[in-house]
N, CA, C and O atoms as a Tinker XYZ file with bonds, in Angstrom:
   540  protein
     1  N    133.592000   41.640000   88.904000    73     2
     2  CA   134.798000   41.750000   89.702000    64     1     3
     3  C    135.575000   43.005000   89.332000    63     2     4     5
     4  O    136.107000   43.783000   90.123000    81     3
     5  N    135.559000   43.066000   88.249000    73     3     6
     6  CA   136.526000   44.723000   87.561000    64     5     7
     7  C    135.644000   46.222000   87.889000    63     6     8     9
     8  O    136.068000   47.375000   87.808000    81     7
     9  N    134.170000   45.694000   88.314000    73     7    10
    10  CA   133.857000   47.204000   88.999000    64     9    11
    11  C    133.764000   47.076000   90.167000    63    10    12    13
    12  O    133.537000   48.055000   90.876000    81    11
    13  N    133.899000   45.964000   90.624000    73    11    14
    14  CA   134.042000   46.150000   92.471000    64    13    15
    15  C    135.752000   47.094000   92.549000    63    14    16    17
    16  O    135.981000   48.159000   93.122000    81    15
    17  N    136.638000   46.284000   91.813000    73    15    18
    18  CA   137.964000   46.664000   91.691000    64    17    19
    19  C    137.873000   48.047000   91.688000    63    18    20    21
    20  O    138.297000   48.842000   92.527000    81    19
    21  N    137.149000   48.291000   90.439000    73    19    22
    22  CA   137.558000   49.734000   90.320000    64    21    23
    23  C    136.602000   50.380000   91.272000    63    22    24    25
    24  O    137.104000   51.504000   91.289000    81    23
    25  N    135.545000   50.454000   92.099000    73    23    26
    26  CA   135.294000   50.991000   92.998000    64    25    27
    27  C    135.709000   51.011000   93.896000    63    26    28    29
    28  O    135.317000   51.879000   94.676000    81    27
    29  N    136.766000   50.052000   94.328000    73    27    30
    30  CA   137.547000   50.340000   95.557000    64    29    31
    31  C    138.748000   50.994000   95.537000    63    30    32    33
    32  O    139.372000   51.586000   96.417000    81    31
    33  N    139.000000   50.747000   94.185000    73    31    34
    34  CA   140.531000   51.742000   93.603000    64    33    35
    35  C    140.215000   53.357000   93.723000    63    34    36    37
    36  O    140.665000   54.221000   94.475000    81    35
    37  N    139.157000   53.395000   92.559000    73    35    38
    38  CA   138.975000   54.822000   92.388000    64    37    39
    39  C    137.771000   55.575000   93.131000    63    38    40    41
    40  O    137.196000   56.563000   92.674000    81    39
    41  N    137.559000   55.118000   94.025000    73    39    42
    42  CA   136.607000   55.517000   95.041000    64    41    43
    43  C    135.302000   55.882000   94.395000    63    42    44    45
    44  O    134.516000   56.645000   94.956000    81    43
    45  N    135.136000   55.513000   93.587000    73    43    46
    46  CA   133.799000   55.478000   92.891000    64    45    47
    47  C    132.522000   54.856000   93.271000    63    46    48    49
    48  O    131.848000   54.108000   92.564000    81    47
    49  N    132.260000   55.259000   94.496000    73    47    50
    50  CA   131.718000   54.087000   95.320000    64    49    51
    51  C    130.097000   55.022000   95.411000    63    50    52    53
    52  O    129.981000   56.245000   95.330000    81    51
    53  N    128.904000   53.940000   95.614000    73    51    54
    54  CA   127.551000   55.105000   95.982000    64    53    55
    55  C    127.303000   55.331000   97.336000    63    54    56    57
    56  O    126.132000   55.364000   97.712000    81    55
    57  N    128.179000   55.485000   98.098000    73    55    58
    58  CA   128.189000   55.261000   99.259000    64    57    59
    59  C    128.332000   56.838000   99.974000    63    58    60    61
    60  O    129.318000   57.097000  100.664000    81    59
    61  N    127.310000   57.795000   99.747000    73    59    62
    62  CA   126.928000   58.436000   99.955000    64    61    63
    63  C    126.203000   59.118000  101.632000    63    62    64    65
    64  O    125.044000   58.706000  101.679000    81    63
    65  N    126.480000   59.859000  102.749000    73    63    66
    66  CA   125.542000   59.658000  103.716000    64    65    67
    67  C    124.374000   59.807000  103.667000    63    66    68    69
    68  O    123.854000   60.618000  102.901000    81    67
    69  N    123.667000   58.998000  104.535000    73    67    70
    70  CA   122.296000   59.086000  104.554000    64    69    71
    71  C    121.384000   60.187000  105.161000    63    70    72    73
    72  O    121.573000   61.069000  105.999000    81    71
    73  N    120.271000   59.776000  104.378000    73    71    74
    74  CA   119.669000   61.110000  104.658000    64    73    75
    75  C    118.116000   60.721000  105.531000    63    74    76    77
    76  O    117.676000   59.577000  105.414000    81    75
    77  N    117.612000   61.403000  106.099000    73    75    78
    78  CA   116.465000   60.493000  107.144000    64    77    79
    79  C    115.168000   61.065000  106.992000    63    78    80    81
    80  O    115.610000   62.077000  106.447000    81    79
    81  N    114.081000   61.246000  107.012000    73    79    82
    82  CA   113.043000   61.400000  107.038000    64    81    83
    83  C    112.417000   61.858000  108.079000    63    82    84    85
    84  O    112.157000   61.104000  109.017000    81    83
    85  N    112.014000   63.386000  108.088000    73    83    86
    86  CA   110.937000   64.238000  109.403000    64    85    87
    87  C    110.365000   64.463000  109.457000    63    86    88    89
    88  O    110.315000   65.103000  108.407000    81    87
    89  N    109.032000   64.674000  110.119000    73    87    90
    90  CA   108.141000   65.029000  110.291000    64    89    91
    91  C    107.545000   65.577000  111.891000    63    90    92    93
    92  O    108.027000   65.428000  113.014000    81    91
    93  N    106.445000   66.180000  111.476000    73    91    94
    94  CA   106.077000   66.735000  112.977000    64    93    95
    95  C    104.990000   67.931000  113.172000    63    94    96    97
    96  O    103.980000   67.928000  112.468000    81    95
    97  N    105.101000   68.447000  113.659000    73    95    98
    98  CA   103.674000   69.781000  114.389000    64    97    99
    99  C    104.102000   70.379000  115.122000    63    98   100   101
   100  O    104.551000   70.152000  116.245000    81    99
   101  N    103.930000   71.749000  114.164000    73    99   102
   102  CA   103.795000   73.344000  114.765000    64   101   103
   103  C    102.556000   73.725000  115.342000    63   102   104   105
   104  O    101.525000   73.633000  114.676000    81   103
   105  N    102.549000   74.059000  116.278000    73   103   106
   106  CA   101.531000   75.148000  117.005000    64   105   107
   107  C    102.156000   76.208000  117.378000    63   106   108   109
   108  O    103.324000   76.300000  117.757000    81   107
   109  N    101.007000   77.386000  117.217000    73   107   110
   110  CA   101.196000   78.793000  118.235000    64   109   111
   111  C    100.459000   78.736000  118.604000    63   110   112   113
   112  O     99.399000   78.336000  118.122000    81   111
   113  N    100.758000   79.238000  119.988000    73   111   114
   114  CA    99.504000   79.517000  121.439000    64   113   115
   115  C     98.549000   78.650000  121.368000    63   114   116   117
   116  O     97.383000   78.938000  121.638000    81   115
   117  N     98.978000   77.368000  120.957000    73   115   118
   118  CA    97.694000   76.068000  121.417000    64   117   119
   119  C     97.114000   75.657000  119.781000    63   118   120   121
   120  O     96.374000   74.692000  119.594000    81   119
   121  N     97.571000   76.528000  118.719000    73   119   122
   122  CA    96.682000   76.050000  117.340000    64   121   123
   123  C     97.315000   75.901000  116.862000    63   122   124   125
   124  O     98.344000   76.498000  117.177000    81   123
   125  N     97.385000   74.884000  115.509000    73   123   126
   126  CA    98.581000   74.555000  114.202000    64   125   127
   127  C     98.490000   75.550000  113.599000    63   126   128   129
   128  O     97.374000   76.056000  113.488000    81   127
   129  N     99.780000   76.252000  112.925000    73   127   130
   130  CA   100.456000   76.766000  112.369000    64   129   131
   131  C     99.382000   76.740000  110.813000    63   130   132   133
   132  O     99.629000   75.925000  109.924000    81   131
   133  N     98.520000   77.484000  110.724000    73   131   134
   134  CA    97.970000   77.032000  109.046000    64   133   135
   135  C     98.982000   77.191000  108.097000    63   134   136   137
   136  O     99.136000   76.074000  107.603000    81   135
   137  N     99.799000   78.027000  107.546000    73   135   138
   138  CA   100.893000   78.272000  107.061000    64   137   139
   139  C    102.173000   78.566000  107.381000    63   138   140   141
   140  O    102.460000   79.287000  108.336000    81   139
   141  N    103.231000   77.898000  106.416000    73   139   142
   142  CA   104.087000   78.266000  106.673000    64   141   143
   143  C    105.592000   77.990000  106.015000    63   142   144   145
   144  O    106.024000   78.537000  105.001000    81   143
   145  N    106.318000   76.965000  106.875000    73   143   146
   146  CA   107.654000   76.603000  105.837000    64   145   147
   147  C    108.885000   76.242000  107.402000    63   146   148   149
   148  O    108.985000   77.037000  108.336000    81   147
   149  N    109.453000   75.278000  107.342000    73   147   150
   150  CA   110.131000   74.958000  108.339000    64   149   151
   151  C    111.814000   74.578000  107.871000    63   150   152   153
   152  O    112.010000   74.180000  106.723000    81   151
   153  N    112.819000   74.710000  108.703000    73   151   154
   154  CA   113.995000   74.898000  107.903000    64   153   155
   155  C    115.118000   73.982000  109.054000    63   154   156   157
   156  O    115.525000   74.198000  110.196000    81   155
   157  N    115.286000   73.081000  108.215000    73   155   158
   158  CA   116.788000   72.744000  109.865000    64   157   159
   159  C    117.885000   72.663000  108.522000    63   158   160   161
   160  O    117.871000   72.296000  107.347000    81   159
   161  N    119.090000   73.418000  109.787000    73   159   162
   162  CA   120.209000   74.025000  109.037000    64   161   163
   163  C    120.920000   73.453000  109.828000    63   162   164   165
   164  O    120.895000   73.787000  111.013000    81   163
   165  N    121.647000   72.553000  109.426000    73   163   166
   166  CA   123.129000   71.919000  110.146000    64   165   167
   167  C    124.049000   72.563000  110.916000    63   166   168   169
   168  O    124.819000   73.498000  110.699000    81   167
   169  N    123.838000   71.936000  111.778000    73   167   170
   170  CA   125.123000   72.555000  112.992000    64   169   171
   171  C    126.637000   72.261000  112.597000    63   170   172   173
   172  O    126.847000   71.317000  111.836000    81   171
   173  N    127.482000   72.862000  112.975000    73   171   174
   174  CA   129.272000   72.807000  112.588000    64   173   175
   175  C    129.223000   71.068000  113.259000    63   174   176   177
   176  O    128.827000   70.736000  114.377000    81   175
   177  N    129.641000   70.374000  112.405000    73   175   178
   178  CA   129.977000   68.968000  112.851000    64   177   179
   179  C    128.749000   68.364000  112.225000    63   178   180   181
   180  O    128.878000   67.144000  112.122000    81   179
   181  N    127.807000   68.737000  111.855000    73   179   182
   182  CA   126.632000   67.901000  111.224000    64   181   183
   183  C    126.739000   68.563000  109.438000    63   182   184   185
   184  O    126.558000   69.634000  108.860000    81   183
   185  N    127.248000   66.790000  109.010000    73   183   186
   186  CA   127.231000   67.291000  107.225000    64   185   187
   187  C    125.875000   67.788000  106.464000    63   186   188   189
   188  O    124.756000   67.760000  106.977000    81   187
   189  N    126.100000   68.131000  105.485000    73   187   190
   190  CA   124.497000   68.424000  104.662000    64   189   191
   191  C    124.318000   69.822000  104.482000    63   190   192   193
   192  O    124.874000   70.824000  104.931000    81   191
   193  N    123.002000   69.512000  103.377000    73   191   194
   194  CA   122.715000   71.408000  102.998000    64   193   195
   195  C    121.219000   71.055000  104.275000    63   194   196   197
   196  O    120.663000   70.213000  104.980000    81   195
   197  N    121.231000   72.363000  103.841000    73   195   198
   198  CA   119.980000   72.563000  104.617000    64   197   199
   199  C    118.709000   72.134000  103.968000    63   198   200   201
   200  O    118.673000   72.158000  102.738000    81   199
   201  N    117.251000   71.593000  104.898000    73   199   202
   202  CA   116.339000   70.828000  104.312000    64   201   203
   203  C    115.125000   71.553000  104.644000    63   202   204   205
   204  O    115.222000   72.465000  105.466000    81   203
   205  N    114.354000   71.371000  104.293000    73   203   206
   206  CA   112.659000   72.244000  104.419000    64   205   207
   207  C    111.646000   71.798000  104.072000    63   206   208   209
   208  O    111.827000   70.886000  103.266000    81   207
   209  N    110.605000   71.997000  104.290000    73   207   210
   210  CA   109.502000   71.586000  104.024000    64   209   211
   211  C    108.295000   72.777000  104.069000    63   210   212   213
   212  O    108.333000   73.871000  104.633000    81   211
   213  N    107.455000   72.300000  103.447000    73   211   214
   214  CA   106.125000   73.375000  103.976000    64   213   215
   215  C    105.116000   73.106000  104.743000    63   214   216   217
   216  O    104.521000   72.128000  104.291000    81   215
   217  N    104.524000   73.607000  105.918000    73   215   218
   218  CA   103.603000   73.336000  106.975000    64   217   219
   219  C    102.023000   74.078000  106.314000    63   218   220   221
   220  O    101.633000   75.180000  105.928000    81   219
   221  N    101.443000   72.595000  106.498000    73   219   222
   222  CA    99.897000   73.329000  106.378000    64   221   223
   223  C     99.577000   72.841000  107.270000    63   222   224   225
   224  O    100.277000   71.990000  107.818000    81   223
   225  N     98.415000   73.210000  107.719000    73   223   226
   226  CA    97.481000   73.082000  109.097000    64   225   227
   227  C     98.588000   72.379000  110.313000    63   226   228   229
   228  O     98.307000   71.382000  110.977000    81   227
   229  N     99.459000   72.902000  110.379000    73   227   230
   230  CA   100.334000   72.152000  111.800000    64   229   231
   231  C    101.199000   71.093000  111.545000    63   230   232   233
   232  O    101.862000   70.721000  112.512000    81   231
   233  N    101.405000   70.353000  110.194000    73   231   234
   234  CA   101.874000   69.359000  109.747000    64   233   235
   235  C    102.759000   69.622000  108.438000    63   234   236   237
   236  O    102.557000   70.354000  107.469000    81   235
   237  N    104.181000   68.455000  108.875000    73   235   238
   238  CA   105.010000   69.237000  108.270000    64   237   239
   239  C    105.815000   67.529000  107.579000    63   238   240   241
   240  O    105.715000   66.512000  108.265000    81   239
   241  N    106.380000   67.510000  106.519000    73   239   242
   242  CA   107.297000   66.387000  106.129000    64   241   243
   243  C    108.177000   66.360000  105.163000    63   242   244   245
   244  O    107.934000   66.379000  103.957000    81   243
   245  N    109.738000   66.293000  105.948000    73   243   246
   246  CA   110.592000   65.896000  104.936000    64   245   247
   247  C    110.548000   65.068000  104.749000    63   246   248   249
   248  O    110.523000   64.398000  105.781000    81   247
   249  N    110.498000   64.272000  103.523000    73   247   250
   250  CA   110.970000   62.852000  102.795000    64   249   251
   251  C    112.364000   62.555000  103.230000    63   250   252   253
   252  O    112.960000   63.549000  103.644000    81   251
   253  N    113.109000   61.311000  103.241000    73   251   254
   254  CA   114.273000   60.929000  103.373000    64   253   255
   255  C    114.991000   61.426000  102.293000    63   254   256   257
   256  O    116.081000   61.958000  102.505000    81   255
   257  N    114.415000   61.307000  100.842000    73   255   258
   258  CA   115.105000   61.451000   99.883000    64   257   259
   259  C    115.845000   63.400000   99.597000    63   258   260   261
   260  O    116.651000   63.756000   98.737000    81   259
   261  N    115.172000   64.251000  100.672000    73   259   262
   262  CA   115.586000   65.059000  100.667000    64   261   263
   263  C    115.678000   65.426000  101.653000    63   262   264   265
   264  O    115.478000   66.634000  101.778000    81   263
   265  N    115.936000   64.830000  102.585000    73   263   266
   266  CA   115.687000   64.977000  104.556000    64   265   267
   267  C    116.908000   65.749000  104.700000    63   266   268   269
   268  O    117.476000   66.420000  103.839000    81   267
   269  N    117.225000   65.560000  105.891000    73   267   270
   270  CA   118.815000   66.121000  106.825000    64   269   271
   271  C    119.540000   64.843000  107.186000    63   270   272   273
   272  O    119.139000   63.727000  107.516000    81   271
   273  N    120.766000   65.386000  107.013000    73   271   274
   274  CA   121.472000   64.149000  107.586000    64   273   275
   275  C    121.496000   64.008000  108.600000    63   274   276   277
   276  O    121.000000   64.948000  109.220000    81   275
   277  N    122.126000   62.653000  109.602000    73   275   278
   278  CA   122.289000   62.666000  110.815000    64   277   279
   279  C    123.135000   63.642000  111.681000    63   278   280   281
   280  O    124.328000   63.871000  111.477000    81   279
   281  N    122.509000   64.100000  112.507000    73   279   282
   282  CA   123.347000   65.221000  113.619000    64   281   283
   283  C    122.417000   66.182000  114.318000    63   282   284   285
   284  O    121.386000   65.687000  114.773000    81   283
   285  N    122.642000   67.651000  114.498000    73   283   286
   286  CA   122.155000   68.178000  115.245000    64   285   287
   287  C    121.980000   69.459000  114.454000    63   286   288   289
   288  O    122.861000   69.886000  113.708000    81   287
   289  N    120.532000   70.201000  114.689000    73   287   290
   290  CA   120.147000   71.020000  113.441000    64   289   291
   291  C    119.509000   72.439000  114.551000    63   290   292   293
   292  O    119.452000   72.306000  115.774000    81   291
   293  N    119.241000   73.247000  114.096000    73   291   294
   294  CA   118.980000   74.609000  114.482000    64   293   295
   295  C    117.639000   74.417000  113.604000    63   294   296   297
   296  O    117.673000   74.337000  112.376000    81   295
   297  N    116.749000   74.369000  114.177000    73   295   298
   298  CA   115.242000   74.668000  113.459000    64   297   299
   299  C    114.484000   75.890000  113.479000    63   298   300   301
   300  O    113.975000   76.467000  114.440000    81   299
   301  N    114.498000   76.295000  111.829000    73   299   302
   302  CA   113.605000   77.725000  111.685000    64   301   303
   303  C    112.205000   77.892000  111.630000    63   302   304   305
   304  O    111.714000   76.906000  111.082000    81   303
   305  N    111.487000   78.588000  111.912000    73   303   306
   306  CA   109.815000   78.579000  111.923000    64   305   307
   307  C    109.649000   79.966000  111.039000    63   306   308   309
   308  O    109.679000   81.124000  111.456000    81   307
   309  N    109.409000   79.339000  109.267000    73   307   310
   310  CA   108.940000   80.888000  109.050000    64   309   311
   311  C    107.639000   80.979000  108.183000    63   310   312   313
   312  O    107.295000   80.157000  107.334000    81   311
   313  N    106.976000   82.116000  108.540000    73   311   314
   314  CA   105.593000   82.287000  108.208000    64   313   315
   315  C    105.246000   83.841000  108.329000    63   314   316   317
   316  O    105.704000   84.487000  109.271000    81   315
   317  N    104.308000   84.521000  107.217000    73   315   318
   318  CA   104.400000   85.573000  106.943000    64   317   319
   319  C    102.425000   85.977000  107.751000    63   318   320   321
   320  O    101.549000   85.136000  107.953000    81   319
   321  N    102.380000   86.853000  107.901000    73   319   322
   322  CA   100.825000   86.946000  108.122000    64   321   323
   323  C    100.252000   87.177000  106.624000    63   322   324   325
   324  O    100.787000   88.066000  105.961000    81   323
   325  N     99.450000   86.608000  106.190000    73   323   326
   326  CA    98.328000   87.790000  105.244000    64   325   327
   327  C     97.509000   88.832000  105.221000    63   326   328   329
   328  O     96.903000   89.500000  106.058000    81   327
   329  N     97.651000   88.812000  103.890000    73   327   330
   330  CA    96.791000   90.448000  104.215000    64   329   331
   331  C     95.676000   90.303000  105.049000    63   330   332   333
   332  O     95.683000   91.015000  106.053000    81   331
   333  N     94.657000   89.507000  104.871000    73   331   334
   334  CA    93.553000   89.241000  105.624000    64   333   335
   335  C     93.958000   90.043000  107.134000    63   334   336   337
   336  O     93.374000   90.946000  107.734000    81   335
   337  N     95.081000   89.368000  107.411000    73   335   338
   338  CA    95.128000   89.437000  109.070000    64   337   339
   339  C     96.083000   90.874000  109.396000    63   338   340   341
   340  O     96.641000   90.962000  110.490000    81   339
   341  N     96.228000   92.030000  108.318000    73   339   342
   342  CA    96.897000   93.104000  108.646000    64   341   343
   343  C     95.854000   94.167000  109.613000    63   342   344   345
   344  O     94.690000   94.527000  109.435000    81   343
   345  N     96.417000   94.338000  110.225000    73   343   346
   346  CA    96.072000   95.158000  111.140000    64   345   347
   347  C     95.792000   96.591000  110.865000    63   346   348   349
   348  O     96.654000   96.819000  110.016000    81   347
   349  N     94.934000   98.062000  111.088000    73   347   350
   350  CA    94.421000   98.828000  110.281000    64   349   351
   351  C     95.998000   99.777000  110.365000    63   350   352   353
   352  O     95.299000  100.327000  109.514000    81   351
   353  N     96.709000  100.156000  110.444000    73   351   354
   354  CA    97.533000  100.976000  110.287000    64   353   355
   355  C     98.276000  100.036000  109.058000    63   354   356   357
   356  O     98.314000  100.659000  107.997000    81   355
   357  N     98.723000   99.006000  109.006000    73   355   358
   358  CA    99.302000   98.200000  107.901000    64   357   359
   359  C     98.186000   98.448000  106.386000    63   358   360   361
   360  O     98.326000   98.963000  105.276000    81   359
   361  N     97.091000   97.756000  107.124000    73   359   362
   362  CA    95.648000   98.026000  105.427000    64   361   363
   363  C     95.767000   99.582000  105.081000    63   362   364   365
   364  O     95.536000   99.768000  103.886000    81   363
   365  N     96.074000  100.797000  105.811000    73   363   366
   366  CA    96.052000  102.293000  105.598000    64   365   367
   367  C     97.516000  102.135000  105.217000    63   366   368   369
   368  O     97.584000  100.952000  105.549000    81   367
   369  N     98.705000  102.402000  104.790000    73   367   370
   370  CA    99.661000  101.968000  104.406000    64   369   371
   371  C     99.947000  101.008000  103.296000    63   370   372   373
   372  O    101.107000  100.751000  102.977000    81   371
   373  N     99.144000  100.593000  102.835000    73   371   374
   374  CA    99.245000   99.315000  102.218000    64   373   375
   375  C    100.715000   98.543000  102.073000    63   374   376   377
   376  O    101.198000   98.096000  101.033000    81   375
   377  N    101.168000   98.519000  103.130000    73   375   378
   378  CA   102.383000   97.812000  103.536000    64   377   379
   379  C    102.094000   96.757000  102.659000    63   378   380   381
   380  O    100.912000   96.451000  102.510000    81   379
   381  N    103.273000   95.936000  101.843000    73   379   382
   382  CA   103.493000   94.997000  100.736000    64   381   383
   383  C    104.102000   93.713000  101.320000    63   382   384   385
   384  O    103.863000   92.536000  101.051000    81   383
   385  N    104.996000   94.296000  102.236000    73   383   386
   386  CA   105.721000   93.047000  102.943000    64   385   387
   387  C    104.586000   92.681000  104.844000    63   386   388   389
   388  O    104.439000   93.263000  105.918000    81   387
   389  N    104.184000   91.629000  104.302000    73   387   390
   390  CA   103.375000   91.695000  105.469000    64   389   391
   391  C    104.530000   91.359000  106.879000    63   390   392   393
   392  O    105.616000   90.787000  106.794000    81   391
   393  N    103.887000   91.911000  108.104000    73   391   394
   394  CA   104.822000   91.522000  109.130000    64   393   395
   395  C    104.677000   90.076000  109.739000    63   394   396   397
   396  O    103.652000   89.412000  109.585000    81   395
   397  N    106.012000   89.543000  110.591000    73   395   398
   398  CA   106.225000   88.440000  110.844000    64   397   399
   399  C    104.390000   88.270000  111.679000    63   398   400   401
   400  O    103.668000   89.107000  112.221000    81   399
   401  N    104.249000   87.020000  111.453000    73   399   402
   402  CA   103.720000   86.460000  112.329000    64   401   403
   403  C    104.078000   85.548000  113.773000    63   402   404   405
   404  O    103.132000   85.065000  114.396000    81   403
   405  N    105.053000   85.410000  114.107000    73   403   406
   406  CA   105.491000   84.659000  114.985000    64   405   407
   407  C    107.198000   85.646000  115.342000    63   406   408   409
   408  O    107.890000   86.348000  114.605000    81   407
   409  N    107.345000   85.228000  116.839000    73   407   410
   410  CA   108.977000   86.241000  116.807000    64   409   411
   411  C    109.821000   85.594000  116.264000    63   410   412   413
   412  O    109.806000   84.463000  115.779000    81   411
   413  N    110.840000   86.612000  116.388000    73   411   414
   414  CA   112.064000   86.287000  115.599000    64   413   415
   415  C    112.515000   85.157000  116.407000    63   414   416   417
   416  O    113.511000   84.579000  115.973000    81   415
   417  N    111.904000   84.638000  117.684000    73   415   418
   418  CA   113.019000   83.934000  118.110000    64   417   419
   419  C    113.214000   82.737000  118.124000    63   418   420   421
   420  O    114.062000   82.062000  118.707000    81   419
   421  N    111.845000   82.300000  117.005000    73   419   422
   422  CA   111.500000   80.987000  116.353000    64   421   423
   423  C    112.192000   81.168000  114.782000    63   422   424   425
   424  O    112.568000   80.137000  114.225000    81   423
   425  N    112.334000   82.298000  114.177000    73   423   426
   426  CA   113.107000   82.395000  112.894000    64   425   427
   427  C    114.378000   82.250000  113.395000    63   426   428   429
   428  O    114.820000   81.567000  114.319000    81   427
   429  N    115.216000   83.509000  112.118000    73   427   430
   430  CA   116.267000   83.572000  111.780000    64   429   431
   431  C    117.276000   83.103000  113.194000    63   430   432   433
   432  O    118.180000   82.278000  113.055000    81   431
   433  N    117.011000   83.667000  114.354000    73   431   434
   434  CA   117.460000   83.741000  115.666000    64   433   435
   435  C    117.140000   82.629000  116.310000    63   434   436   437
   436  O    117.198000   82.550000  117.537000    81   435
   437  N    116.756000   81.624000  115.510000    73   435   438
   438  CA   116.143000   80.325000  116.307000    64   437   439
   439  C    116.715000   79.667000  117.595000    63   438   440   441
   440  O    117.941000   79.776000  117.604000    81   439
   441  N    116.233000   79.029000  118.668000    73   439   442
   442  CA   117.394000   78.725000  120.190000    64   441   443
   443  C    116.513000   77.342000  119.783000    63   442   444   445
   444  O    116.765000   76.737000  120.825000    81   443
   445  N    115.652000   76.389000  119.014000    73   443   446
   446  CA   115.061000   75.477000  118.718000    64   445   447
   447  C    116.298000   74.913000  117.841000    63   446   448   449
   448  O    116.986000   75.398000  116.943000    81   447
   449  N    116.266000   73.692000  118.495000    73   447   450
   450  CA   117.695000   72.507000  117.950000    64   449   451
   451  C    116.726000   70.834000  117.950000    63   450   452   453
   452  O    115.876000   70.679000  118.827000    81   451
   453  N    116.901000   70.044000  117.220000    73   451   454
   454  CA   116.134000   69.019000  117.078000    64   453   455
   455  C    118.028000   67.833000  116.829000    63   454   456   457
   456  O    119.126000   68.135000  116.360000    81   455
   457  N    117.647000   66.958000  117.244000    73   455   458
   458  CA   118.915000   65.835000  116.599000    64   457   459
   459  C    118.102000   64.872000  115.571000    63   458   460   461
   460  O    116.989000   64.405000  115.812000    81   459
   461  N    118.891000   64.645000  114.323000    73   459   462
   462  CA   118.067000   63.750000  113.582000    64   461   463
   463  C    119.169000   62.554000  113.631000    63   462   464   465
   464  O    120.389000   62.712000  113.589000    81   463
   465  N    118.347000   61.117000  113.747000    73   463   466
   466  CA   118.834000   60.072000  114.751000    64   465   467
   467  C    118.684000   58.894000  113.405000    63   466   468   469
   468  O    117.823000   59.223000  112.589000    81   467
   469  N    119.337000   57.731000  113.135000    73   467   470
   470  CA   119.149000   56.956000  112.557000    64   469   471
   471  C    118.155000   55.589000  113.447000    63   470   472   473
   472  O    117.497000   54.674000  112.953000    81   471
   473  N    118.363000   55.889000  114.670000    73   471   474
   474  CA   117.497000   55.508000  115.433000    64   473   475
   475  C    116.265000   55.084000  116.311000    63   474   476   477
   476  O    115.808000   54.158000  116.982000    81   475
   477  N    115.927000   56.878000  115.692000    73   475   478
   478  CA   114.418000   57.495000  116.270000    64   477   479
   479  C    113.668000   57.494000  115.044000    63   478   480   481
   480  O    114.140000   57.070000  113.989000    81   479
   481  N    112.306000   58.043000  115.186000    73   479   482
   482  CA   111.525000   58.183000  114.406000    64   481   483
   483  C    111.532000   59.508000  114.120000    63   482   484   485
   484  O    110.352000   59.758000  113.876000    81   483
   485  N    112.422000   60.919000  113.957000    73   483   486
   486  CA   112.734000   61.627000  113.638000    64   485   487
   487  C    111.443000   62.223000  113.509000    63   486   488   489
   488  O    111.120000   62.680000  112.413000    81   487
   489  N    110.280000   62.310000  114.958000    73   487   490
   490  CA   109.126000   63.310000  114.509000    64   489   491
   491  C    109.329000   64.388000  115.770000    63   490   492   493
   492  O    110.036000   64.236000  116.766000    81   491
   493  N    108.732000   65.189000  115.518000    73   491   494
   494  CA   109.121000   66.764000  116.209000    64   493   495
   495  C    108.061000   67.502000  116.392000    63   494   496   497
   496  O    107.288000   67.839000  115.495000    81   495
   497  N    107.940000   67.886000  117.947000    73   495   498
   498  CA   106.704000   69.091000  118.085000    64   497   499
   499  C    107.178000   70.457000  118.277000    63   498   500   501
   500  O    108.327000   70.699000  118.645000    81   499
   501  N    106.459000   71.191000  118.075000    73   499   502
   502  CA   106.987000   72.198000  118.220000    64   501   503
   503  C    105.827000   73.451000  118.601000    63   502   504   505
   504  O    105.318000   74.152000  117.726000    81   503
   505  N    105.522000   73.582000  120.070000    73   503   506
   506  CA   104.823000   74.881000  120.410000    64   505   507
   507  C    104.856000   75.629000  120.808000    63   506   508   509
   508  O    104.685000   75.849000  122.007000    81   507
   509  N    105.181000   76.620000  119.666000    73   507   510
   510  CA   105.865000   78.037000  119.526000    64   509   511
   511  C    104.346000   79.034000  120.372000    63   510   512   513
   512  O    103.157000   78.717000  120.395000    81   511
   513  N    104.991000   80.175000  120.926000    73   511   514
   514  CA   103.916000   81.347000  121.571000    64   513   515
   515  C    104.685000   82.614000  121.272000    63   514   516   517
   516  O    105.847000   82.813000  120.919000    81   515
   517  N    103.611000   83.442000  121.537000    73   515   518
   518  CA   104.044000   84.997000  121.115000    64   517   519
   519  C    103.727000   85.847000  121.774000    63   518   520   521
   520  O    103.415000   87.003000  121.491000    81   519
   521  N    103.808000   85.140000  123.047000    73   519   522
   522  CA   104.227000   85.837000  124.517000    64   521   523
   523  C    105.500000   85.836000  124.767000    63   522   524   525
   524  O    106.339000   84.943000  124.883000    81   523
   525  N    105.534000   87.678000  124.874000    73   523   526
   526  CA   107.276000   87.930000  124.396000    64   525   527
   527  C    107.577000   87.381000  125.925000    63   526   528   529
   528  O    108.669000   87.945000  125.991000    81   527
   529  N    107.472000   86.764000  127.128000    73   527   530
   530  CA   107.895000   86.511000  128.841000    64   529   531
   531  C    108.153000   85.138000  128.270000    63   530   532   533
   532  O    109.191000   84.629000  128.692000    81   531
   533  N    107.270000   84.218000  127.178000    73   531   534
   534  CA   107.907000   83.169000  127.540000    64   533   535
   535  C    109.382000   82.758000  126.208000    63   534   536   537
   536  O    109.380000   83.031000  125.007000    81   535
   537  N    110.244000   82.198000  126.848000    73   535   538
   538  CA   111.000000   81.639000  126.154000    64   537   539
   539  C    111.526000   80.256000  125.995000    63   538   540
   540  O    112.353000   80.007000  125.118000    81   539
């Protein structure tokens, strides 16, 4: 009874918001994403830090225990090419920072918004192209 008390006195309470669990699949131009890293960053009115995960072969999962909270998120797609896949003016150069693989307008500039729902099953597709006509 004296720590219910004092949790209601001194707000000492674990009553923390919740956090939800995502998952889902990247493609470009029709294939999963082999690498990569996925990012939802809270919108103004949606609490929380930002959450991530890493994508292999097209498949991606936050745990709850480090998910996003409920609301509405701006989703990033980022992925670097490898060397493998540099192109001969990059391999003659030996450029260090390889270039994006996918546009910017799946990164930093993302127009991809997902809502994470206490409701839903919080899974997400996502098929990104790099045909600069489509948007």
């Amino acid at each position: 009874m004296a720590v219910a008390l004092c949790a209601s006195i001194c707000g000492c309470s674990d009553a923390s918001p919740a956090r939800f669990g995502v998952t889902g699949r990247v493609t470009v131009d029709g294939r999963p994403l082999k690498r990569g890293g996925i990012l939802l960053v809270p919108l103004e009115g949606t609490p929380g830090p930002k959450t991530g995960a890493e994508i292999v072969n097209g498949q991606f999962e936050i745990r709850a225990q480090y998910g996003p909270m409920m609301g509405k998120h701006q989703v990033r797609i980022l992925t670097e090419r490898p060397p493998e896949y540099l192109g001969p003016y990059e391999a003659k150069t030996q450029q260090t920072t390889p270039a994006p693989m996918i546009p910017d307008r799946y990164r930093r500039f993302s127009a991809i918004f997902v809502t994470v729902s206490e409701s839903e099953d919080n899974h997400f597709e996502f098929n990104l192209t790099t045909d600069p006509s489509t948007h």
